[in-house]
C-alpha positions as CSV (number, residue, x, y, z in Angstrom):
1,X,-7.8,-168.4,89.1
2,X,-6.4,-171.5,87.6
3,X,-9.3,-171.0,84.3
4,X,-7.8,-167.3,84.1
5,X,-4.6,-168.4,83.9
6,X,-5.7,-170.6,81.1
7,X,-7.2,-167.6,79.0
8,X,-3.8,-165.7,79.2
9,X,-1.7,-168.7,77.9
10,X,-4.0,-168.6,74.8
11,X,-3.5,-172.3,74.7
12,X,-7.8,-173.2,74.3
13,X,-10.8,-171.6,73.2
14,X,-12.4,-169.3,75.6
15,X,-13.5,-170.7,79.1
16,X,-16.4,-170.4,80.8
17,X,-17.5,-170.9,84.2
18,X,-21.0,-171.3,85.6
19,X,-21.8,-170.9,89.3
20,X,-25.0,-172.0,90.8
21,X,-26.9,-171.8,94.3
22,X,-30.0,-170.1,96.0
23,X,-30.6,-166.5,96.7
24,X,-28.1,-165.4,99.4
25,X,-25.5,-168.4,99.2
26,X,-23.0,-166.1,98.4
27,X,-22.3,-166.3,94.6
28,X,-21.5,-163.0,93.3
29,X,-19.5,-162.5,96.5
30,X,-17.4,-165.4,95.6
31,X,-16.5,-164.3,92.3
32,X,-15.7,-161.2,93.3
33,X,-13.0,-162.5,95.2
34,X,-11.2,-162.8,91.6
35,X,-11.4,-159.1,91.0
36,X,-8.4,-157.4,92.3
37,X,-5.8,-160.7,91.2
38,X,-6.9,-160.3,88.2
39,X,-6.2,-156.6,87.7
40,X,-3.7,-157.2,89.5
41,X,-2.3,-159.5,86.7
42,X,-3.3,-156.9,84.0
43,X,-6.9,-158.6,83.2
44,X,-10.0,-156.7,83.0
45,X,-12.8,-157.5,85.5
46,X,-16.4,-156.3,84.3
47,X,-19.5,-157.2,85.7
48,X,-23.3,-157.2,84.8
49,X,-26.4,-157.9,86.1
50,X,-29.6,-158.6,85.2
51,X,-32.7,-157.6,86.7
52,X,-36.3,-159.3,86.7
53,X,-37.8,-155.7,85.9
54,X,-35.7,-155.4,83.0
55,X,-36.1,-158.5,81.2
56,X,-37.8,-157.1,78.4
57,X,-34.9,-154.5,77.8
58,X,-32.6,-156.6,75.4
59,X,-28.8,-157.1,77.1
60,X,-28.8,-154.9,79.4
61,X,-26.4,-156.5,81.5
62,X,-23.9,-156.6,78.8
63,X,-24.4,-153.0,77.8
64,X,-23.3,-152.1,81.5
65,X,-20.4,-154.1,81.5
66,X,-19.0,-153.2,78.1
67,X,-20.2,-149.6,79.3
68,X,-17.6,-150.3,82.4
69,X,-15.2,-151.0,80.2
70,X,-14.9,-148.1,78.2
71,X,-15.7,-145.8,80.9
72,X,-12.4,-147.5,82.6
73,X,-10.3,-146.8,79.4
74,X,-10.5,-143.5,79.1
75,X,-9.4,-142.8,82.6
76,X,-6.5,-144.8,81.6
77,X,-2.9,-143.1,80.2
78,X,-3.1,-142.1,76.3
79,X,-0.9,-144.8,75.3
80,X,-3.3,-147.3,76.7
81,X,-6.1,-145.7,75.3
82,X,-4.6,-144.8,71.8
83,X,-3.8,-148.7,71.8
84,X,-7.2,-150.1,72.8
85,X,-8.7,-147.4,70.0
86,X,-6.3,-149.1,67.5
87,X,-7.1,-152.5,68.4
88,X,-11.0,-151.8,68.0
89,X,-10.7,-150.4,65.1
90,X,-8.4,-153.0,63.3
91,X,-10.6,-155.6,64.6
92,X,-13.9,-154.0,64.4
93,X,-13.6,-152.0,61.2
94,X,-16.3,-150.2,59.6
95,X,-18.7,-152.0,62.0
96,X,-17.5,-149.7,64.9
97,X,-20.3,-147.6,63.9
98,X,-23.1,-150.4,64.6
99,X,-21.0,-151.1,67.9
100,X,-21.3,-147.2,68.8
101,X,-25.4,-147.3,68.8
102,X,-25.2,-150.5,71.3
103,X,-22.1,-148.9,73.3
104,X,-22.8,-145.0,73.0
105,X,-19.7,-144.8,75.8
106,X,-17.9,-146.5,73.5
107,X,-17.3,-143.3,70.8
108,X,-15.1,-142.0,73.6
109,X,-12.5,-144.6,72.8
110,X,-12.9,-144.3,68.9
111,X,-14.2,-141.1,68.5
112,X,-17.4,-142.4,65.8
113,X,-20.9,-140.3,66.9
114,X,-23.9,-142.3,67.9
115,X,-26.5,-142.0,64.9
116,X,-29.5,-144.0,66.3
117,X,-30.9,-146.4,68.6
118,X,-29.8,-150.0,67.0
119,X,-33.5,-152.2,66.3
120,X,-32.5,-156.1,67.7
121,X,-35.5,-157.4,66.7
122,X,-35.0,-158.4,63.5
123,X,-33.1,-161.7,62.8
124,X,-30.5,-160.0,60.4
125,X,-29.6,-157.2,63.0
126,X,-29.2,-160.0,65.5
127,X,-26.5,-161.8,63.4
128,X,-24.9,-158.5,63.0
129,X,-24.8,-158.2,66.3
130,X,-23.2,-161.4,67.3
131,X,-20.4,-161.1,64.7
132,X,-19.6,-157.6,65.6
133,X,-19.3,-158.5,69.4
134,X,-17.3,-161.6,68.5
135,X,-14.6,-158.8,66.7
136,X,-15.1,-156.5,69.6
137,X,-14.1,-159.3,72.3
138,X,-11.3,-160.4,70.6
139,X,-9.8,-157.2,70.2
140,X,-10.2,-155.9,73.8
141,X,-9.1,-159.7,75.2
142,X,-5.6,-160.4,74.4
143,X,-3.4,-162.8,76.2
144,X,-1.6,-159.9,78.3
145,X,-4.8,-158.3,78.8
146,X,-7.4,-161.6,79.6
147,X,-11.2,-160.3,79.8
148,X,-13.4,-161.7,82.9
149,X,-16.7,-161.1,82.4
150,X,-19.1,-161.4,85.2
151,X,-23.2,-161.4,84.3
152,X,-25.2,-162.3,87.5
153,X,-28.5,-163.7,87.7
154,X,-28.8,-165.2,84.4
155,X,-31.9,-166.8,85.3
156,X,-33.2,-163.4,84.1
157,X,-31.5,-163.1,81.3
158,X,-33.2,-161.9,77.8
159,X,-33.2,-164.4,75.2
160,X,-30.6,-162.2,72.5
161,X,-28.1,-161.9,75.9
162,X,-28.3,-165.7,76.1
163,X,-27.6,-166.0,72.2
164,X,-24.8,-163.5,72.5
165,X,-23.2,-165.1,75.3
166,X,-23.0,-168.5,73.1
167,X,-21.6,-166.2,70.4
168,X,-18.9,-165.3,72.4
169,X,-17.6,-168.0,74.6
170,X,-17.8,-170.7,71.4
171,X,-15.8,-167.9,69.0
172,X,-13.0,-170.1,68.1
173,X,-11.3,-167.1,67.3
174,X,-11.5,-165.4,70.9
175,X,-8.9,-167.1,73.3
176,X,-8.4,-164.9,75.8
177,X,-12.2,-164.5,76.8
178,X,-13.2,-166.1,80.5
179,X,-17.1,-165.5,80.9
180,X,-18.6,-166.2,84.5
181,X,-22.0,-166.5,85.0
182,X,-24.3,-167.1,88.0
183,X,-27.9,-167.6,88.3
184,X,-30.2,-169.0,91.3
185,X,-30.8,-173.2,90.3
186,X,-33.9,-173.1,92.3
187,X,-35.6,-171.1,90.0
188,X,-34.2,-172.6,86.9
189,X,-35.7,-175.8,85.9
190,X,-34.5,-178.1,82.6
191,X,-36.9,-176.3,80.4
192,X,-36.0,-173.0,81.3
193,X,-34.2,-170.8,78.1
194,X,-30.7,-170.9,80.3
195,X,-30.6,-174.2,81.0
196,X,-31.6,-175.2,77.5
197,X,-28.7,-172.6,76.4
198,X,-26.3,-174.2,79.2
199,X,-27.0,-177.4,77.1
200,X,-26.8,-176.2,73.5
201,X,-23.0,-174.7,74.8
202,X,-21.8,-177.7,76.4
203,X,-22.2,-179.5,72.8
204,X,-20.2,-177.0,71.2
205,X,-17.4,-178.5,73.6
206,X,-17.4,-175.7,75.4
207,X,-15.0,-175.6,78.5
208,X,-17.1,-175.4,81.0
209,X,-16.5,-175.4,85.1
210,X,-19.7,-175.3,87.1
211,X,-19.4,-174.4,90.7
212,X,-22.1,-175.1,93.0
213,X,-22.6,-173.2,96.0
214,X,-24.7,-174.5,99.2
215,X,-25.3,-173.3,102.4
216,X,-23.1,-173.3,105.7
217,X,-23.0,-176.6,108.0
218,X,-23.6,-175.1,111.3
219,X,-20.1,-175.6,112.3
220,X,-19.1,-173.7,109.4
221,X,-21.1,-170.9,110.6
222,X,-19.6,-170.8,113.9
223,X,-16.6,-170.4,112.3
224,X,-17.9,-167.5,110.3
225,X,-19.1,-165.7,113.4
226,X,-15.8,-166.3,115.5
227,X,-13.7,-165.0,113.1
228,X,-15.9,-161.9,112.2
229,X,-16.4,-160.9,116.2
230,X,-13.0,-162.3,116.8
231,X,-13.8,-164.4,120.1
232,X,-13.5,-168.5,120.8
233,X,-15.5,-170.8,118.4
234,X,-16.8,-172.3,122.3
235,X,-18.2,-168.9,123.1
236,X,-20.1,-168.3,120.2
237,X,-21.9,-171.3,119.9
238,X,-24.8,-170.2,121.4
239,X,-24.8,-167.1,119.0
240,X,-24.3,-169.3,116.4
241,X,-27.6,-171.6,117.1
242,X,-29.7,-168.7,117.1
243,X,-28.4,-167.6,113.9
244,X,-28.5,-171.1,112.3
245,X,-32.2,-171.0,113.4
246,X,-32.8,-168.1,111.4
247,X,-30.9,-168.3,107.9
248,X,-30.1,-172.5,107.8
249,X,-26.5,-171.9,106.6
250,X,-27.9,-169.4,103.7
């Protein structure tokens, strides 16, 4: 909470925070534990993931978060919404309408129809993309409203959701912007297109925190299991040795 708290003094750049571990160690569910302070505090929370099925569908984790987003807005009172429309649209300009063929939910908030599906193959369309996600960001993140977005398993990340998560987090421009990422270390190795991306980040002195998250020491698990069945750490040792046997903390 202490790096969100940073985003809405709009004192730095954009933070970013990168958390690590094997399947099951309990990543997403720790950064879900931010969710309701942060709303809580005015921020918006949205979350992606990306899927090893879908890795040849271009940012499809973004699309559902930023899909999440708008979908949230327009549930919101007409004030809010009449703002946030405002803000895009200062910020965004004429580009809305490329916006609006990656976003289709978005022409709820700013009332511009869908045309076509946007091609992201091609190099320029790819700049364009970045730039108008950079003016898109920093309208929606202010420092009364801080943006937390969440993409998990970036170890399956496409290559232009990697490229447009550098984009955003080293927009010097965007200060209000605190991007979380997880991804499973086993299976990311130092030639692998995130950690090569993690790398090209840091030199842009990028803020980044990386969190690590292991497994449960045994004791740890006893604890776990006495306060979830709500009986003596000494009586659930046993229970807790079988389980240890099983999962090894994970």
């Amino acid at each position: 909470m202490n790096v969100y708290k940073k985003v809405g003094q709009c004192k730095s750049s954009s933070e970013m925070v990168v958390v690590s571990g094997y399947s099951g160690a309990g990543k997403s569910a720790l950064v879900q534990q931010i969710k309701e302070p942060v709303t809580e505090m005015g921020g918006n929370f949205l979350c992606g993931k990306f899927d090893h099925f879908r890795q040849m569908e271009p940012l499809s984790a973004l699309i559902v978060a930023f899909t999440q987003f708008c979908n949230g807005i327009i549930k919101e009172d007409a004030d809010k919404l009449y703002r946030t429309k405002i803000a895009i649209q200062e910020k965004v300009g004429s580009a809305s309408a490329f916006l609006v063929n990656v976003i289709p939910s978005l022409c709820q908030i700013i009332q511009i129809p869908t045309t076509e599906t946007v091609d992201v193959s091609g190099m320029e369309a790819q700049h364009m993309l970045k730039y108008v996600f950079q003016l898109f960001v920093r309208a929606i993140a202010t420092p009364s409203q801080p943006l937390v977005l969440f993409l998990d398993d970036l170890q399956w990340a496409d290559p232009l959701s990697l490229d447009l998560i550098e984009s955003l987090v080293s927009d010097t421009e965007s200060k209000s912007l605190l991007f979380i990422g997880s991804y499973r270390d086993n299976e990311v190795d130092d030639r692998h297109p995130l950690a090569v991306k993690l790398r090209n980040i840091e030199s842009k002195q990028v803020n980044i925190t990386k969190i690590n998250v292991g497994d449960l020491s045994k004791e740890d698990t006893n604890e776990l299991i006495s306060d979830l069945i709500q009986t003596s750490s000494e009586l659930t040792q046993s229970l807790t040795n079988a389980v240890f046997r099983k999962t090894s903390g994970n």
